[in-house]
C-alpha positions in Angstrom: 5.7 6.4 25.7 3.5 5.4 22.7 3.6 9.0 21.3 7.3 8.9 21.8 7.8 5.4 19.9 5.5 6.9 17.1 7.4 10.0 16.5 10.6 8.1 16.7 8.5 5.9 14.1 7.6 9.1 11.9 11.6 9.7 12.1 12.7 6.2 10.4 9.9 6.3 8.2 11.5 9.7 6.7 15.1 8.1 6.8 13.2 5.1 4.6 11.4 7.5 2.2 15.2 9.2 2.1 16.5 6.3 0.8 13.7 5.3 -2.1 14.3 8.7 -3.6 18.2 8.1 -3.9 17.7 4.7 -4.9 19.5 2.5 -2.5 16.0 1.5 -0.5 15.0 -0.5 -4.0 17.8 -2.7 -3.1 17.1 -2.4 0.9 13.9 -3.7 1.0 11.7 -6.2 -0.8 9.0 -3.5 -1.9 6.1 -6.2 -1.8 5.5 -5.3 1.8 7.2 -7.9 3.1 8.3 -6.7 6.4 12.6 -5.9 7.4 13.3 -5.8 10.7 15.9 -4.8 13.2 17.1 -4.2 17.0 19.2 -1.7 19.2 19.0 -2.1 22.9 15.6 -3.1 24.4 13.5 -1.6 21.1 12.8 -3.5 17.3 11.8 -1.6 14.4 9.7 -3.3 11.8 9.8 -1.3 7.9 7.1 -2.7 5.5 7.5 -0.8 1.8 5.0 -1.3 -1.3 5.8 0.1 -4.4 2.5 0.8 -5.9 3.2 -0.2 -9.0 2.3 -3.5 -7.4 -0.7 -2.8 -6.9 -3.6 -2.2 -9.0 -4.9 1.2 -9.8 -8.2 2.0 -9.1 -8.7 4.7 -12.1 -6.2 3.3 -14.3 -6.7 -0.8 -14.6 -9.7 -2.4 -16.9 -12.3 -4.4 -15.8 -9.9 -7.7 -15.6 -7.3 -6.7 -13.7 -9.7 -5.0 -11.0 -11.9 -7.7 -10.9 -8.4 -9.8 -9.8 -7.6 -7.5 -6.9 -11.3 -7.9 -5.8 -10.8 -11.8 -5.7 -7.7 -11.3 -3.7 -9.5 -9.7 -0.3 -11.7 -13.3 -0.9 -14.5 -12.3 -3.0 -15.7 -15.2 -5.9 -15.3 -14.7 -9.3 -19.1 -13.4 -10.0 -19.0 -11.1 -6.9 -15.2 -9.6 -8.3 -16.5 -9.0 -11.6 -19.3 -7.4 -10.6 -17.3 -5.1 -8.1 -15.1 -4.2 -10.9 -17.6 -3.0 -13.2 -19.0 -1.4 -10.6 -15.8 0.6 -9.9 -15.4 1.3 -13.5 -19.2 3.2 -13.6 -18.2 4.6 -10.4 -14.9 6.2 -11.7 -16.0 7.3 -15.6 -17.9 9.7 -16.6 -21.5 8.9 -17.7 -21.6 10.0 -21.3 -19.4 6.8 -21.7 -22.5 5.4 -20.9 -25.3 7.0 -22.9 -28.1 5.2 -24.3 -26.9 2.0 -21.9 -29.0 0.7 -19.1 -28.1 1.6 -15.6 -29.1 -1.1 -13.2 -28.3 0.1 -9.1 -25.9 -2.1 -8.6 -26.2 -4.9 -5.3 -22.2 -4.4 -4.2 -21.9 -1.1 -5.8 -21.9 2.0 -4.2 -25.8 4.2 -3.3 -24.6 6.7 -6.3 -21.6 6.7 -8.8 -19.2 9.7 -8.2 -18.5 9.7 -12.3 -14.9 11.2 -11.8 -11.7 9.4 -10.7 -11.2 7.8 -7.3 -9.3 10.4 -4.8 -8.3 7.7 -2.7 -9.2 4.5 -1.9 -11.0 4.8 0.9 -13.7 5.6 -1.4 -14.1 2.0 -2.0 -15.7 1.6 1.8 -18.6 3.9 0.1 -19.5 0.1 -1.7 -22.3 -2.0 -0.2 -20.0 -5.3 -0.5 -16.5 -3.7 0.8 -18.4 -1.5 3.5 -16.9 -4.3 6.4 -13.2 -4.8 5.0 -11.0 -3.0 6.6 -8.7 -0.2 5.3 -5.7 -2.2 5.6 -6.7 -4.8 3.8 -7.9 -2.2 0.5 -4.6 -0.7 0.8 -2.7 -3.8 0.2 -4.5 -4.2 -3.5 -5.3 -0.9 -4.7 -3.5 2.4 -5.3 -4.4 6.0 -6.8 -1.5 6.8 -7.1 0.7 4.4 -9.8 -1.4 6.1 -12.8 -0.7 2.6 -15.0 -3.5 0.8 -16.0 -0.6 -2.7 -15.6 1.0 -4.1 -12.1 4.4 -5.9 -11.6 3.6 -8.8 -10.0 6.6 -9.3 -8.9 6.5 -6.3 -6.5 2.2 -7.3 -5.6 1.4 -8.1 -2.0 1.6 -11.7 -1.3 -2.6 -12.3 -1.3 -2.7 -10.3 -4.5 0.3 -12.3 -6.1 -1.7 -15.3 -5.7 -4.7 -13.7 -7.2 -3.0 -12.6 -10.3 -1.6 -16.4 -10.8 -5.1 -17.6 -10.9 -5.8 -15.7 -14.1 -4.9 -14.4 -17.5 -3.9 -10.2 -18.1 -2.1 -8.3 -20.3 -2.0 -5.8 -18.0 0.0 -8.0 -15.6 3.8 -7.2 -16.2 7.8 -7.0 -15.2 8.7 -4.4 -12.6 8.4 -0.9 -13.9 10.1 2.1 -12.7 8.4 3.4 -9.4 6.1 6.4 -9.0 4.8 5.6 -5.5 5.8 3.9 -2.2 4.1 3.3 1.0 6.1 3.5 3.8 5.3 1.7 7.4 7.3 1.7 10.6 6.8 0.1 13.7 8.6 0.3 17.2 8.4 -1.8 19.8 9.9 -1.8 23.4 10.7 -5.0 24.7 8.2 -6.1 27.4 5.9 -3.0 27.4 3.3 -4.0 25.2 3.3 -0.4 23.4 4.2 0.0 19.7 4.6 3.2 18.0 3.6 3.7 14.4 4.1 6.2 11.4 2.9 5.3 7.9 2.6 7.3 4.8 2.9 7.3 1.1 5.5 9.5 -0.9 4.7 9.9 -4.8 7.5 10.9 -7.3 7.3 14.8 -8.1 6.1 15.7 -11.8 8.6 17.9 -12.3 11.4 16.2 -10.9 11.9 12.5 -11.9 14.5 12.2 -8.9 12.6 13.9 -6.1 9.5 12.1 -4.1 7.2 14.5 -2.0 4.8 12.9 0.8 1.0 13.4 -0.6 -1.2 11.2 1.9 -1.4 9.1 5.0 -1.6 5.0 4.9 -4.0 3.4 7.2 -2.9 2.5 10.1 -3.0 -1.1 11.4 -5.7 -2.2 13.5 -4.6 -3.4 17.0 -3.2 -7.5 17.0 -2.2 -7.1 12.9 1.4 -6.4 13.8 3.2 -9.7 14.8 6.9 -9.4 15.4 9.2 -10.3 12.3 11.1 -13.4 12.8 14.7 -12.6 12.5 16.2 -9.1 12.1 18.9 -7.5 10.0 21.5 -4.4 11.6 19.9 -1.4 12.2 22.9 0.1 10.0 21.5 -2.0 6.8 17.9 -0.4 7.4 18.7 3.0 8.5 22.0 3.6 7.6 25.0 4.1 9.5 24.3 7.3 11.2 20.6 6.6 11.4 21.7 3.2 13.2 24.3 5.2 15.2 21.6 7.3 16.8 19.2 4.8 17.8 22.0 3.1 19.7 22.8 6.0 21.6 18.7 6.4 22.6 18.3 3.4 23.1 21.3 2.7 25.6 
């Protein structure tokens, strides 16, 4: 049952990633990762989209901005800034460094990679983010925006609040999207089994119109997926024929 919910998850999640690319999921969903939800039958369906431009990318963002995102997964001011420098060493190359001491750093990682970040996972490689989950990364950082600016307006709720707390020029008004992360979740009523697809679709550089999938998101660890209060049409969500469909299964 749970491998059928999940691939009827991985389904919906390309009907979702369907509609970012032809624009009318920017006006579907909240793209803060705010969760939409929706029923047919004796199954909900729970969507969760981030536009990555509201979150804060790990190669791309100064020592300010970083040092932000780091506060917003609880960390204090001193411990943030020293995370973000630590990033920054991590990430350059060390020429930019030359003649500069190099102190191991407490929170940093056992040895600096000196190119970009491939994915953010790489952040778990850190003494002081060995313990926080995935998840909770994922919902501040991105490799995949290429800006060194986020629209807070489009930032995760924890990270939001972070960014009012202090002062960037780097924070901004929504931009024009280059990455989304997609989440779906299906539940049966009363069975206690959820299925779930995630994934992250990045706009094509050669096509400013087309969005090809490049990676996996995290999945969420067990008891982090409470059921959304209230629920739109399935048709709203999906779309007509999407919505169509799912009646049909799940009569």
């Amino acid at each position: 049952e749970q491998e059928r919910l999940s691939l009827l998850a991985e389904g919906l999640g390309n009907v979702v990633a369907s509609e970012l690319t032809g624009g009318s999921g920017t006006k579907t969903f909240a793209l803060d990762s705010t969760p939409a939800a929706c029923r047919s039958g004796a199954f909900s369906f729970d969507v969760r989209v981030q536009d990555h431009n509201g979150l804060v990318d790990l190669n791309a963002a100064d020592d300010r901005l970083l040092a932000l995102a780091f506060a917003s997964l609880g960390f204090e001011q001193q411990a943030s800034q020293a995370l973000a420098e630590a990033a920054i060493r991590f990430r350059d190359n060390a020429k930019l460094f030359a003649g500069q001491p190099r102190p191991r750093s407490a929170v940093g990682p056992p040895q600096d990679k000196q190119a970009p970040f491939e994915s953010v996972s790489e952040l778990q490689e850190f003494a002081a983010l060995a313990s926080v989950p995935l998840q909770a990364l994922h919902a501040a950082f991105t490799v995949n925006s290429k800006r060194g600016t986020i629209s807070a307006d489009h930032a995760p709720s924890r990270l939001r609040a972070a960014l009012a707390t202090g002062s960037s020029a780097a924070v901004v008004q929504a931009a024009e999207a280059s990455a989304y992360t997609v989440d779906v979740v299906v539940r049966r009523d009363g069975s206690g089994i959820t299925g779930e697809a995630g994934f992250i679709i990045e706009k094509s550089p050669a096509d400013d119109t087309a969005f090809g999938r490049v990676s996996r998101s995290p999945a969420p660890e067990a008891g982090a997926l409470p059921t959304v209060a209230g629920s739109a049409g399935c048709e709203v969500l999906f779309g007509t024929e999407a919505a169509q469909i799912l009646q049909g299964w799940s009569s």
